[in-house]
N, CA, C and O atoms as a Tinker XYZ file with bonds, in Angstrom:
   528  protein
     1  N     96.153000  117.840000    4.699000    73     2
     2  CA    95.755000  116.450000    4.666000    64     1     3
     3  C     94.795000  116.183000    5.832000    63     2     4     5
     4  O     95.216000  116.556000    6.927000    81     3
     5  N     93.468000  115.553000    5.802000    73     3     6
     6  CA    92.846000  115.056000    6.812000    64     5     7
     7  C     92.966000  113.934000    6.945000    63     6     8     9
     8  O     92.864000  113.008000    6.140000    81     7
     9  N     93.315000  113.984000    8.549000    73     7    10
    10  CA    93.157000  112.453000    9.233000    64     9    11
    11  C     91.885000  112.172000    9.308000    63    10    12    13
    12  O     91.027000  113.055000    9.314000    81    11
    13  N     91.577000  110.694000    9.385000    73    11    14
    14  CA    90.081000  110.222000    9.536000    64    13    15
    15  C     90.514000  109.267000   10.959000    63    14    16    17
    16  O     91.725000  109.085000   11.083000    81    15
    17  N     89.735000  108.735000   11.884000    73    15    18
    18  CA    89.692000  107.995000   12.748000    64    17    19
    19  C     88.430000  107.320000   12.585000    63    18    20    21
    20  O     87.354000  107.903000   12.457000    81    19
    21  N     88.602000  106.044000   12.595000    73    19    22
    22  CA    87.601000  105.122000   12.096000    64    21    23
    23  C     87.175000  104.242000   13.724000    63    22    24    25
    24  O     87.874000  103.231000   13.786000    81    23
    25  N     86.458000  104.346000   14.699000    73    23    26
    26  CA    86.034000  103.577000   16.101000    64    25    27
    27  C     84.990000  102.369000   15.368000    63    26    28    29
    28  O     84.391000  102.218000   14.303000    81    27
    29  N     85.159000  101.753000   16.449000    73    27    30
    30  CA    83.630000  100.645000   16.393000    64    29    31
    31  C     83.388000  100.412000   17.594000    63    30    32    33
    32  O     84.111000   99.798000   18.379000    81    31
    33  N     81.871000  101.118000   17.892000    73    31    34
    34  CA    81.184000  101.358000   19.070000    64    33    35
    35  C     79.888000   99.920000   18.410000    63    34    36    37
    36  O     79.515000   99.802000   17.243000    81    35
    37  N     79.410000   98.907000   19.767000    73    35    38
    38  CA    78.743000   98.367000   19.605000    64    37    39
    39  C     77.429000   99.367000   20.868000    63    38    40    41
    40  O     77.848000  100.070000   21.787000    81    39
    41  N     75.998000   99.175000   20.587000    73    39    42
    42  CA    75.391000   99.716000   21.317000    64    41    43
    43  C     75.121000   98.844000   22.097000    63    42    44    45
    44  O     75.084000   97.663000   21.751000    81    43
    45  N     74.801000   99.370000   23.679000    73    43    46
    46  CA    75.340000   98.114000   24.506000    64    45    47
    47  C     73.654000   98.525000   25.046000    63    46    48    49
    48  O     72.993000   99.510000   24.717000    81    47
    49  N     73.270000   97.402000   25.967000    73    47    50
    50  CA    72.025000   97.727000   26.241000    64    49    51
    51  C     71.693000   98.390000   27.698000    63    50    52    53
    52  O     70.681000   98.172000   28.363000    81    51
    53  N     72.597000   99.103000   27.980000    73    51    54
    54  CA    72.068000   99.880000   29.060000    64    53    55
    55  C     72.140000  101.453000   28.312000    63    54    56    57
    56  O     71.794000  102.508000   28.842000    81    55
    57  N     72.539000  101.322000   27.314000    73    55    58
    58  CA    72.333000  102.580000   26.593000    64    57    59
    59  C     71.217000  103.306000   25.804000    63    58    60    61
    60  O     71.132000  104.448000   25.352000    81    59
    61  N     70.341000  102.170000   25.802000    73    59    62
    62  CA    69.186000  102.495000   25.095000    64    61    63
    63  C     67.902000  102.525000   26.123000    63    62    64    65
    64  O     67.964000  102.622000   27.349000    81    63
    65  N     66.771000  102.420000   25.340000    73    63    66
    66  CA    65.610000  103.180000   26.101000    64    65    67
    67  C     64.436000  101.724000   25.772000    63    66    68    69
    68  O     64.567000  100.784000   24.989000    81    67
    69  N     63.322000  102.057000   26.737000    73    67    70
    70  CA    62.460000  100.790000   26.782000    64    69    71
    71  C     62.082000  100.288000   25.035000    63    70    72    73
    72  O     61.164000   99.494000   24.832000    81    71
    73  N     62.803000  100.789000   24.029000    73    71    74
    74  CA    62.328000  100.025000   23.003000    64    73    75
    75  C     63.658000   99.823000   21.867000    63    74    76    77
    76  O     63.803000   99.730000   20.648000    81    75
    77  N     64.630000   99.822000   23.290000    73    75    78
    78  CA    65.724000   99.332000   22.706000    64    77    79
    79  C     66.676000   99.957000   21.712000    63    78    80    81
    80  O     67.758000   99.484000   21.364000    81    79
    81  N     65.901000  101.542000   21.135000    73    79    82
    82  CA    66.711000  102.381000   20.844000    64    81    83
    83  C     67.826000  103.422000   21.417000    63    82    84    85
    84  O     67.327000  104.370000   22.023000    81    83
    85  N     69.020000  103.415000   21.346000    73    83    86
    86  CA    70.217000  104.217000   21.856000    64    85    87
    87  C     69.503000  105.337000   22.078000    63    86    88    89
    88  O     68.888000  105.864000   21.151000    81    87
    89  N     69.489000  105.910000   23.500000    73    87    90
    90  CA    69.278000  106.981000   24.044000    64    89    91
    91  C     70.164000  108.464000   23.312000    63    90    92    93
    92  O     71.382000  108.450000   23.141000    81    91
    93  N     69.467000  109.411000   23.028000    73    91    94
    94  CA    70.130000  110.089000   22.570000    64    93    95
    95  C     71.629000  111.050000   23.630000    63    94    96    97
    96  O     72.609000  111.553000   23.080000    81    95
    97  N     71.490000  111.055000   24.470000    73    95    98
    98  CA    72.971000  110.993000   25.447000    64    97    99
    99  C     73.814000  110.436000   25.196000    63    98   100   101
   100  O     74.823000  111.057000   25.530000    81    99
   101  N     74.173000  108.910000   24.454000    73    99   102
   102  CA    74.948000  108.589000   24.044000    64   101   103
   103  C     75.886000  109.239000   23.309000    63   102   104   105
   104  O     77.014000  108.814000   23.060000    81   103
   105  N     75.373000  110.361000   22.932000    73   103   106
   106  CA    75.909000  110.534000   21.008000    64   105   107
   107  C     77.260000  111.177000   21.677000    63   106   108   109
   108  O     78.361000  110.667000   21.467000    81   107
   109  N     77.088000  112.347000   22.507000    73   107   110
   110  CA    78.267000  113.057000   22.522000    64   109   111
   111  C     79.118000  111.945000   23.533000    63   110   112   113
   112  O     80.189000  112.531000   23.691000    81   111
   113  N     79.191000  110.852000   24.180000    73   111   114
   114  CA    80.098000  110.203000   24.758000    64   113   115
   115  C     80.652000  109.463000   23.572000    63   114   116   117
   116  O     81.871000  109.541000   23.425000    81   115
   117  N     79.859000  108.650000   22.570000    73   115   118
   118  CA    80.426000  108.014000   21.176000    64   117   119
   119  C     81.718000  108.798000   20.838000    63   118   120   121
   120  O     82.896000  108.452000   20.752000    81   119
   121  N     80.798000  110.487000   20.611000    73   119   122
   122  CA    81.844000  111.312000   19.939000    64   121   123
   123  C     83.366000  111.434000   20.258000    63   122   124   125
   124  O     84.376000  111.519000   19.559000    81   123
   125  N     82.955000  111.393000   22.471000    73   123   126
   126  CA    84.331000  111.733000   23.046000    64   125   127
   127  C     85.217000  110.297000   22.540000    63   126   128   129
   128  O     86.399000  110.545000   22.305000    81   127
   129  N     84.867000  109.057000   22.372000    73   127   130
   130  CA    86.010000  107.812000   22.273000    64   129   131
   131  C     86.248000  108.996000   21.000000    63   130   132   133
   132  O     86.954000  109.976000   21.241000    81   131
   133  N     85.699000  108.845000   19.840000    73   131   134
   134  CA    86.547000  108.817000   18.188000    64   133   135
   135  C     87.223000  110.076000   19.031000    63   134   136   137
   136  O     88.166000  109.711000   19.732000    81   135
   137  N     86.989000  111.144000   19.076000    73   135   138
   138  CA    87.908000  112.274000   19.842000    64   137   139
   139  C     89.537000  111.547000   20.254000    63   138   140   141
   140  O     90.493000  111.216000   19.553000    81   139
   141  N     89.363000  111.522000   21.221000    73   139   142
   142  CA    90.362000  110.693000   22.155000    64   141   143
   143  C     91.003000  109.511000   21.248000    63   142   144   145
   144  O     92.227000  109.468000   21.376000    81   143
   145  N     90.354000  108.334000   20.171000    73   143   146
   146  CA    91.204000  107.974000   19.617000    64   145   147
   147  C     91.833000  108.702000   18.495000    63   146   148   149
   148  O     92.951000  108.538000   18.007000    81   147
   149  N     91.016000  109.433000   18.220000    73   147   150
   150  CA    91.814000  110.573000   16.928000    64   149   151
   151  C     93.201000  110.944000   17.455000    63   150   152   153
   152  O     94.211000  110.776000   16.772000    81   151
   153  N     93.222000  111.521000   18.852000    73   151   154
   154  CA    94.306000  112.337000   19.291000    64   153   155
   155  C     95.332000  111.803000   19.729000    63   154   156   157
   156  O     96.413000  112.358000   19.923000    81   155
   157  N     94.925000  110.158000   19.998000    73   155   158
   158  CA    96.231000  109.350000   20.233000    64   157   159
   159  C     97.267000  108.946000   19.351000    63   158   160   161
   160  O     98.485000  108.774000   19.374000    81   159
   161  N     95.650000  108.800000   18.023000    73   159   162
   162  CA    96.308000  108.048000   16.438000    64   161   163
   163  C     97.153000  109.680000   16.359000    63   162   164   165
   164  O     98.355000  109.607000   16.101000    81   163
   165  N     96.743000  110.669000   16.505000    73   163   166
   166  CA    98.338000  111.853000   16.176000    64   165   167
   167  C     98.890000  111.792000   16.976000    63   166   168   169
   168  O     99.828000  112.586000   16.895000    81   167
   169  N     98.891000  111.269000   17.817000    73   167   170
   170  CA   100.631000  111.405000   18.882000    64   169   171
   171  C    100.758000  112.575000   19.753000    63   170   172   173
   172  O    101.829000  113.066000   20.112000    81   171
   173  N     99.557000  112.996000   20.076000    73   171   174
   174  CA    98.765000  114.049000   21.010000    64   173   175
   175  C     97.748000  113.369000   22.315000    63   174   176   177
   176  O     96.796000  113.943000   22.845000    81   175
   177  N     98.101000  112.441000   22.529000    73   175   178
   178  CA    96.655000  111.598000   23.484000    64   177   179
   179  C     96.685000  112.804000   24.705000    63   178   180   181
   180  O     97.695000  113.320000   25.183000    81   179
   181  N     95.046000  113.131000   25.106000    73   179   182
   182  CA    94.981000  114.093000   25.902000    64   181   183
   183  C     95.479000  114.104000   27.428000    63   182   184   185
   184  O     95.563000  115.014000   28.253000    81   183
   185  N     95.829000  112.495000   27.486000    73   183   186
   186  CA    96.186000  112.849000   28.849000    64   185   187
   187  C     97.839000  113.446000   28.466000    63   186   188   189
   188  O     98.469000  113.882000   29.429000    81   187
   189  N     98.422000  113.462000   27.299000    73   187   190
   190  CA    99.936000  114.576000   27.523000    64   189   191
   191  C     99.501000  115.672000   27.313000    63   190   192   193
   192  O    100.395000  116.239000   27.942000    81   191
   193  N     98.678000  116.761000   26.845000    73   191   194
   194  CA    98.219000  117.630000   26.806000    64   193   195
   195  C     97.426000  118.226000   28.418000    63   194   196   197
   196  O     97.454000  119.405000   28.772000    81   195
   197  N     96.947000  117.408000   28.992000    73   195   198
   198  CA    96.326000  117.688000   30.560000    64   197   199
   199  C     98.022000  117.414000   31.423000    63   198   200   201
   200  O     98.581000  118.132000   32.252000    81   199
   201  N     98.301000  116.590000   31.039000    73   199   202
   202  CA   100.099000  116.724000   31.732000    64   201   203
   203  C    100.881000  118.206000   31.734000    63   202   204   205
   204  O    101.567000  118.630000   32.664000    81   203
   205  N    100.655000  118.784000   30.668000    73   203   206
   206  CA   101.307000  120.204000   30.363000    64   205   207
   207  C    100.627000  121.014000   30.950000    63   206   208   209
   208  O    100.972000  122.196000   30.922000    81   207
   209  N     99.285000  120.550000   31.760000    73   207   210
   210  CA    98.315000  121.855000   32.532000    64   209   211
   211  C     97.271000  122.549000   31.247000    63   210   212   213
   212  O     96.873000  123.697000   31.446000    81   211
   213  N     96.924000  121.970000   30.190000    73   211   214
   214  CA    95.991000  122.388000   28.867000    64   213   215
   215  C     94.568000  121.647000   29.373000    63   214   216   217
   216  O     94.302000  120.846000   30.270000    81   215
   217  N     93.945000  122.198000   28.536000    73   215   218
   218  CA    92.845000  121.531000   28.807000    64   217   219
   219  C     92.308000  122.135000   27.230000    63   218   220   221
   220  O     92.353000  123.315000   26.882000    81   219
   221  N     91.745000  120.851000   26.324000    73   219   222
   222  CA    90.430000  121.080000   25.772000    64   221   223
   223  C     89.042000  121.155000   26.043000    63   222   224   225
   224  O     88.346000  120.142000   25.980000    81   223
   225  N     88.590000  122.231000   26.331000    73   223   226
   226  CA    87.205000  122.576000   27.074000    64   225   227
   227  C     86.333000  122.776000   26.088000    63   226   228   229
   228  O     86.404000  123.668000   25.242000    81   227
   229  N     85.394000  121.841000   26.197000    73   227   230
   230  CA    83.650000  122.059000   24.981000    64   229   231
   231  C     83.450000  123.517000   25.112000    63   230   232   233
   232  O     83.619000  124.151000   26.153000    81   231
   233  N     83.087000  123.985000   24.007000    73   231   234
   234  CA    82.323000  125.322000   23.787000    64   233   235
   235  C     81.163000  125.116000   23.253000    63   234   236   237
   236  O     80.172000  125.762000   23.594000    81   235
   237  N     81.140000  124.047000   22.211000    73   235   238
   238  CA    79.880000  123.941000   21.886000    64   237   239
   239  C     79.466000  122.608000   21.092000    63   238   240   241
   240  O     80.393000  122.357000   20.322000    81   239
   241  N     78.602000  121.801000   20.988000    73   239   242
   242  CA    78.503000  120.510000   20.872000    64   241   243
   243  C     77.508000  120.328000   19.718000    63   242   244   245
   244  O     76.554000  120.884000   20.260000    81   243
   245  N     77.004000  119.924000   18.427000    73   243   246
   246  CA    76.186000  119.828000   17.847000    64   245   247
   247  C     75.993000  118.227000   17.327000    63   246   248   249
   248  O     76.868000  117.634000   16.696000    81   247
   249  N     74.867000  117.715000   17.653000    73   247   250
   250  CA    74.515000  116.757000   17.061000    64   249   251
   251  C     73.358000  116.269000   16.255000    63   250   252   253
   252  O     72.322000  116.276000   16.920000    81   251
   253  N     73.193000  115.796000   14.880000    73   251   254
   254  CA    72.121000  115.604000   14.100000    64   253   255
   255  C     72.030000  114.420000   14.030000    63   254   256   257
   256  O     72.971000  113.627000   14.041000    81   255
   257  N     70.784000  114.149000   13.944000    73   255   258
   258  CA    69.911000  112.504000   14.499000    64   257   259
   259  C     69.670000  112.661000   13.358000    63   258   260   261
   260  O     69.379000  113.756000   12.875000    81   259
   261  N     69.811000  110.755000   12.229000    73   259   262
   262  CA    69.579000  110.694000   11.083000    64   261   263
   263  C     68.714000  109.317000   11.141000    63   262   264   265
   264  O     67.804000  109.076000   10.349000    81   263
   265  N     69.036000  108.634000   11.962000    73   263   266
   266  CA    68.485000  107.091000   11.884000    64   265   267
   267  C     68.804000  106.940000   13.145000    63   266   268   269
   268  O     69.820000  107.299000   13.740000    81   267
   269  N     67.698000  106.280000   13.587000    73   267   270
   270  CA    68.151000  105.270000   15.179000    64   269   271
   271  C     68.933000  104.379000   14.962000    63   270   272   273
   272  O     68.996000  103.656000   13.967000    81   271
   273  N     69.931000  104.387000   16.403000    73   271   274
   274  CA    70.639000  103.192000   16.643000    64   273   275
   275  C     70.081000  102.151000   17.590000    63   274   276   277
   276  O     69.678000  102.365000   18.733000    81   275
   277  N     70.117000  100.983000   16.945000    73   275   278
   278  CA    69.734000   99.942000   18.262000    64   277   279
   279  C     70.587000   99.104000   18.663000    63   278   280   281
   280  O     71.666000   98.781000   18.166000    81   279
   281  N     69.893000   98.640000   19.897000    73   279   282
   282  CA    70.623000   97.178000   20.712000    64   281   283
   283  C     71.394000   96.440000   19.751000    63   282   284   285
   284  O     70.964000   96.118000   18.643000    81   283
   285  N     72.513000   96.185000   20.182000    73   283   286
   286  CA    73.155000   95.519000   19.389000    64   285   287
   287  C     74.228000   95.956000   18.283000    63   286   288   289
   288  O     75.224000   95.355000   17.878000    81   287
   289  N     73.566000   97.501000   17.845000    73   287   290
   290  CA    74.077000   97.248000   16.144000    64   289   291
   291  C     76.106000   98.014000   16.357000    63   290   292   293
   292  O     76.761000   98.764000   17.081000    81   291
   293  N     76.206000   97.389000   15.504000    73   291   294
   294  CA    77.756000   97.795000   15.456000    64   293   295
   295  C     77.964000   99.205000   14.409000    63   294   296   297
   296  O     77.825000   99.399000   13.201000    81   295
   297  N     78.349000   99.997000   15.522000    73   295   298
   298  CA    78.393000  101.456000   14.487000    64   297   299
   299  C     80.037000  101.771000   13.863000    63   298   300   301
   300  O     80.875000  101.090000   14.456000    81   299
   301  N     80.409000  102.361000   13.161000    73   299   302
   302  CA    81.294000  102.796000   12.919000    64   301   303
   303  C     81.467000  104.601000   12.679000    63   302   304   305
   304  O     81.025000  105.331000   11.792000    81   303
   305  N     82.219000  104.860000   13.767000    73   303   306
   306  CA    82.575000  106.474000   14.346000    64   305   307
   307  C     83.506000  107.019000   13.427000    63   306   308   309
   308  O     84.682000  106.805000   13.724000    81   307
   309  N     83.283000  107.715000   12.309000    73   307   310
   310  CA    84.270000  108.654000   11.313000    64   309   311
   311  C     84.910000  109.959000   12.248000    63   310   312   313
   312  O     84.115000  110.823000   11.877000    81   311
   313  N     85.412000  110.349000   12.779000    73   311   314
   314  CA    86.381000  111.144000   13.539000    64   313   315
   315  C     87.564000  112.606000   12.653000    63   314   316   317
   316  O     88.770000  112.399000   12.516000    81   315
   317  N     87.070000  113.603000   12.296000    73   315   318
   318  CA    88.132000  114.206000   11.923000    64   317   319
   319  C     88.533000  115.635000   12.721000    63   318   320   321
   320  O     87.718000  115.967000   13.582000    81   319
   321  N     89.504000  116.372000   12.565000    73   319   322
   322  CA    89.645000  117.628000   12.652000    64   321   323
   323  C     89.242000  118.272000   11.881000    63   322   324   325
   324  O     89.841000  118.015000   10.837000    81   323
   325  N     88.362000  119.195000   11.704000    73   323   326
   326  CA    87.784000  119.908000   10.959000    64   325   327
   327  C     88.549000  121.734000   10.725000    63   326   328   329
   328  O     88.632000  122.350000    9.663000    81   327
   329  N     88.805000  121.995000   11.514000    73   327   330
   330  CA    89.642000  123.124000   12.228000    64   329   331
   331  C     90.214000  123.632000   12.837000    63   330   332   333
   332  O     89.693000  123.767000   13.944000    81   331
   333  N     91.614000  124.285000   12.687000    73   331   334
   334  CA    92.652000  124.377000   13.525000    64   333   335
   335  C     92.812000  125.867000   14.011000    63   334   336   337
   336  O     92.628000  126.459000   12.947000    81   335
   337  N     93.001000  126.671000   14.794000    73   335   338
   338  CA    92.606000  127.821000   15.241000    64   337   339
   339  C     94.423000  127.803000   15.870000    63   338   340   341
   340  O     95.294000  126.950000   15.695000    81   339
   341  N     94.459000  129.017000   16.568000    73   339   342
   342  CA    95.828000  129.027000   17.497000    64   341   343
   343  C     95.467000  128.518000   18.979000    63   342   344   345
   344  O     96.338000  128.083000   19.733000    81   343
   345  N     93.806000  128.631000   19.415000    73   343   346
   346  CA    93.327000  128.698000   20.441000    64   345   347
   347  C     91.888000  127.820000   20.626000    63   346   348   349
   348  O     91.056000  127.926000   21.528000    81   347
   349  N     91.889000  127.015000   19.583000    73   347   350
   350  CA    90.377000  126.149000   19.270000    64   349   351
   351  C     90.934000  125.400000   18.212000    63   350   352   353
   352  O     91.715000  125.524000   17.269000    81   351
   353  N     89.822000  124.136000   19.052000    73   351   354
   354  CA    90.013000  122.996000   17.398000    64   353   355
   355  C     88.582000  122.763000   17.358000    63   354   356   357
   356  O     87.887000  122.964000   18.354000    81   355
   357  N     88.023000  122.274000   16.063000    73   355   358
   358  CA    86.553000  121.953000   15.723000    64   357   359
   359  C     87.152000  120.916000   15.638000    63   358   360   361
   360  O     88.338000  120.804000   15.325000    81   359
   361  N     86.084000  119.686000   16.017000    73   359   362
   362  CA    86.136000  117.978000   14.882000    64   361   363
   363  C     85.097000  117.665000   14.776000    63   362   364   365
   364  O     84.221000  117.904000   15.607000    81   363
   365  N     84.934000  117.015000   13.655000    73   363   366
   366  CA    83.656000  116.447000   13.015000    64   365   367
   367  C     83.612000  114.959000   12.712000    63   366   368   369
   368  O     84.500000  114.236000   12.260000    81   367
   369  N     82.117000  114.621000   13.140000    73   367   370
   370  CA    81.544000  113.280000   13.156000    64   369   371
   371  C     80.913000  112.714000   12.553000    63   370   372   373
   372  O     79.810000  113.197000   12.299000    81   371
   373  N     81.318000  111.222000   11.932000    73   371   374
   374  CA    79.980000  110.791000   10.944000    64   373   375
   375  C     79.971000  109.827000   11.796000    63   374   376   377
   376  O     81.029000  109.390000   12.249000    81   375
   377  N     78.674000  109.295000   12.184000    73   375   378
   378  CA    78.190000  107.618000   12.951000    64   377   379
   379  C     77.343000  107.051000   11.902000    63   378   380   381
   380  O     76.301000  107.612000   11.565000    81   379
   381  N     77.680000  106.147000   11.462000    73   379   382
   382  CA    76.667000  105.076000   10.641000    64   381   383
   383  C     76.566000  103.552000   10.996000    63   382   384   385
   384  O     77.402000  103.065000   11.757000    81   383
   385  N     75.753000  102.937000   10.565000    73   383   386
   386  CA    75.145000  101.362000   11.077000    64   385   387
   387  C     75.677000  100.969000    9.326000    63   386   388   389
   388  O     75.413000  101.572000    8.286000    81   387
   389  N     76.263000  100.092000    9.490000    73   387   390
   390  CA    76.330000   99.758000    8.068000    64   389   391
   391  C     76.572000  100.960000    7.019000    63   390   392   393
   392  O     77.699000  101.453000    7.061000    81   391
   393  N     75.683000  101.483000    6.105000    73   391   394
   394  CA    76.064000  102.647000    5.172000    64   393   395
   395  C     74.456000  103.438000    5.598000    63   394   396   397
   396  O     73.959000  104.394000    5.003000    81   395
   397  N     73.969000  102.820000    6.603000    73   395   398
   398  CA    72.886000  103.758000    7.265000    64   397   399
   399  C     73.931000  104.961000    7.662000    63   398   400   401
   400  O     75.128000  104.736000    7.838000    81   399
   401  N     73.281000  106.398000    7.796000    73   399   402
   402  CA    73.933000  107.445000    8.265000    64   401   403
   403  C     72.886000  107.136000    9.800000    63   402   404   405
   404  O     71.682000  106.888000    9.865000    81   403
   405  N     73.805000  107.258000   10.784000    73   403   406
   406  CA    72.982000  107.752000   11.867000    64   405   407
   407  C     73.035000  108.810000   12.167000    63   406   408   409
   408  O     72.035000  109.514000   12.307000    81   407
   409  N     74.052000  109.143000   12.318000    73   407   410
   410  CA    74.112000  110.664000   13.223000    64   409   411
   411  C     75.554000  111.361000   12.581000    63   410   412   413
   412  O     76.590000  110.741000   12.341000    81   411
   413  N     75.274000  113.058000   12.344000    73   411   414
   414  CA    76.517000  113.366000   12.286000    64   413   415
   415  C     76.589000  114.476000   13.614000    63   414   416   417
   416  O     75.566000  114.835000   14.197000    81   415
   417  N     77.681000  114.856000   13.911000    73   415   418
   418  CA    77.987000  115.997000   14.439000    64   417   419
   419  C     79.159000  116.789000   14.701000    63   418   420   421
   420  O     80.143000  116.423000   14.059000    81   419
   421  N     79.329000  117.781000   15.471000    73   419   422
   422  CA    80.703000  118.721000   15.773000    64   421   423
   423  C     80.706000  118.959000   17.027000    63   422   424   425
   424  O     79.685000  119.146000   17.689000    81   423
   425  N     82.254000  118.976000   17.610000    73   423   426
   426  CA    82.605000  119.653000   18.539000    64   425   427
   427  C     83.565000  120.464000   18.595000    63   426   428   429
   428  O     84.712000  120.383000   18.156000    81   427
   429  N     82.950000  121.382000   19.253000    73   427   430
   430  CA    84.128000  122.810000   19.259000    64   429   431
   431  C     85.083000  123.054000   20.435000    63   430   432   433
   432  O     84.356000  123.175000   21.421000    81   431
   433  N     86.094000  123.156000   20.721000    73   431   434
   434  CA    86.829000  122.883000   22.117000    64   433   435
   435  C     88.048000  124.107000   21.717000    63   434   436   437
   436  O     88.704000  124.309000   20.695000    81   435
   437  N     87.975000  124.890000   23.250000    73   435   438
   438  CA    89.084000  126.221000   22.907000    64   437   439
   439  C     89.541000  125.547000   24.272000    63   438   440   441
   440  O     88.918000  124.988000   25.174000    81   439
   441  N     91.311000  125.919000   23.987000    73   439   442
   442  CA    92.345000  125.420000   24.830000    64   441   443
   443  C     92.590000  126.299000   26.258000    63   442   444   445
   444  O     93.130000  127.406000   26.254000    81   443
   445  N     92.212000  125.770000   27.205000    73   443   446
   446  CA    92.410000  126.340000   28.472000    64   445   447
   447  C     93.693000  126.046000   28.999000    63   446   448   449
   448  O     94.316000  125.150000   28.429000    81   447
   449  N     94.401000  126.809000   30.304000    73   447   450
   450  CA    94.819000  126.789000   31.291000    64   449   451
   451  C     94.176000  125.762000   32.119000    63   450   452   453
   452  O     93.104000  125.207000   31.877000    81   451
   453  N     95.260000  125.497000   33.519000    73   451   454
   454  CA    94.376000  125.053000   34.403000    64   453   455
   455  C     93.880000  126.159000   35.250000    63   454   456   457
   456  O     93.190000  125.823000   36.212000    81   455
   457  N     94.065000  127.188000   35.098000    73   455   458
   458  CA    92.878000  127.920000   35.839000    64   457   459
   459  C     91.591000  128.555000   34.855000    63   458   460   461
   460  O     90.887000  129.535000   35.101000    81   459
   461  N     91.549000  127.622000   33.638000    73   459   462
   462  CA    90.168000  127.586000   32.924000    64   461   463
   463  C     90.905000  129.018000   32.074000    63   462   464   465
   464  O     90.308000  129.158000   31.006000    81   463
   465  N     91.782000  129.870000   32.214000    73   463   466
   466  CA    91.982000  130.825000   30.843000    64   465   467
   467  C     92.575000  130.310000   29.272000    63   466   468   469
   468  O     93.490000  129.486000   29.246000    81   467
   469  N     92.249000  130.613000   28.548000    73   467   470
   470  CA    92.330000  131.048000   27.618000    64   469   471
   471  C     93.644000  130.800000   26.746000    63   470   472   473
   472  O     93.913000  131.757000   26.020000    81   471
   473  N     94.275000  130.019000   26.687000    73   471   474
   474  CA    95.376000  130.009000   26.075000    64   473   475
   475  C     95.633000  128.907000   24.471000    63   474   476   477
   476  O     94.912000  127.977000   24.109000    81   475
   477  N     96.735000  129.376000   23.873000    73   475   478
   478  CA    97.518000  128.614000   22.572000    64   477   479
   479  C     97.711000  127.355000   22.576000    63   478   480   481
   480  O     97.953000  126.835000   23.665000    81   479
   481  N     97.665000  126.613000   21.508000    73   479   482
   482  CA    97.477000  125.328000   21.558000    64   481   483
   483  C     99.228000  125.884000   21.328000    63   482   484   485
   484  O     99.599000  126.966000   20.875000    81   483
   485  N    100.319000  124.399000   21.952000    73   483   486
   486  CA   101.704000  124.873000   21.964000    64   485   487
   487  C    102.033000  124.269000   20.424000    63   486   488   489
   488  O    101.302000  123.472000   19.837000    81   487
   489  N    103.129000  124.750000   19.969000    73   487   490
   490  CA   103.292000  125.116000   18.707000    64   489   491
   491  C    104.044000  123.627000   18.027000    63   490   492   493
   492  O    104.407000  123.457000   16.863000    81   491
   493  N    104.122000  122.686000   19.152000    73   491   494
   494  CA   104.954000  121.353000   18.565000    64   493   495
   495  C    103.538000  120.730000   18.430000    63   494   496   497
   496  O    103.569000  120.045000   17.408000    81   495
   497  N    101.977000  120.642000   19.159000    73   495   498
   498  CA   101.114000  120.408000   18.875000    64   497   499
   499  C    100.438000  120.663000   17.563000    63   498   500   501
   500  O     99.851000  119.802000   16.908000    81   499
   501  N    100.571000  121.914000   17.240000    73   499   502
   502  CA    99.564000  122.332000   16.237000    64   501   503
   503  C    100.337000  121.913000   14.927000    63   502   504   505
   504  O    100.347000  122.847000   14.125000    81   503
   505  N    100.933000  120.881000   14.513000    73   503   506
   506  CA   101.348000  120.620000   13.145000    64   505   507
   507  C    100.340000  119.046000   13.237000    63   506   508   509
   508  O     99.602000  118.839000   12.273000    81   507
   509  N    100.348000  118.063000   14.321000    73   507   510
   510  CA    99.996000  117.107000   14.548000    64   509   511
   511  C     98.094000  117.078000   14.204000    63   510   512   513
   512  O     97.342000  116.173000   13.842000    81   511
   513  N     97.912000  118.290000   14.478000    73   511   514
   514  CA    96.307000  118.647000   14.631000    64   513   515
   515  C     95.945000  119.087000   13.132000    63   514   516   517
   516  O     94.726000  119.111000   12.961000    81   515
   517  N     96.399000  119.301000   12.451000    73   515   518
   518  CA    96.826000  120.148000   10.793000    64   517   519
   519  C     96.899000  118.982000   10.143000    63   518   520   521
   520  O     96.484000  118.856000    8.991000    81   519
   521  N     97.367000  118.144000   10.742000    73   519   522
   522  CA    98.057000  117.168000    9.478000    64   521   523
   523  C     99.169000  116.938000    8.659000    63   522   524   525
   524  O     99.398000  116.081000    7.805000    81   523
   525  N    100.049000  118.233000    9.260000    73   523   526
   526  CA   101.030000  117.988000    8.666000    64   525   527
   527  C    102.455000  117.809000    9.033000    63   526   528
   528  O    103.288000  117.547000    8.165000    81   527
């Protein structure tokens, strides 16, 4: 079963650029709220996961520009898990203005230690991240 997480990011105007379009830097901070509310709406919010000494660490970030966002407009952040690994989760992003697509993208995040190694997402976690 996929969870969806639905945000509403308004673009605020220190975010955009002299013609009032959302700077493209924005995108992956947008991404981190739906992230972070995704993981609360499962009953995983990252600060209990950084409590246990885990860390989800970016590996790799992709974002596709479909339409500008401007001053003002009220977006709505689609949020899912895309993939569950023992040691990585993917999630995937839709941003749209209305039924404009703006932007989609992915982030890839493998589960660290706090000394940055390498470790298992713990096993009462990974049903919450699944969906099931």
């Amino acid at each position: 079963m996929t969870i969806q997480q639905l945000s509403e990011i308004r673009v605020r105007y220190a975010e955009t650029d002299a013609m009032a379009v959302a700077h493209h830097a924005n995108y992956p901070i947008w991404f981190e709220v739906g992230r972070s509310e995704l993981m609360r709406t499962l009953g995983v919010p990252y600060s209990e996961i950084e409590a246990r000494g885990l860390f989800f660490m970016l590996s790799s970030l992709e974002v596709h520009y479909r339409a500008a966002a401007r001053y003002d407009d009220l977006l709505t952040l689609s949020t899912t898990v895309e993939a569950v690994q023992s040691r990585a989760v993917t999630f995937a992003y839709t941003l749209k203005c209305g039924e404009t697509l703006v932007a989609t993208g992915k982030t890839h995040h493998i589960t660290t230690d706090k000394n940055y190694k390498i470790a298992r997402i713990p096993d009462d976690i990974l049903p919450h991240l699944r969906g099931s």
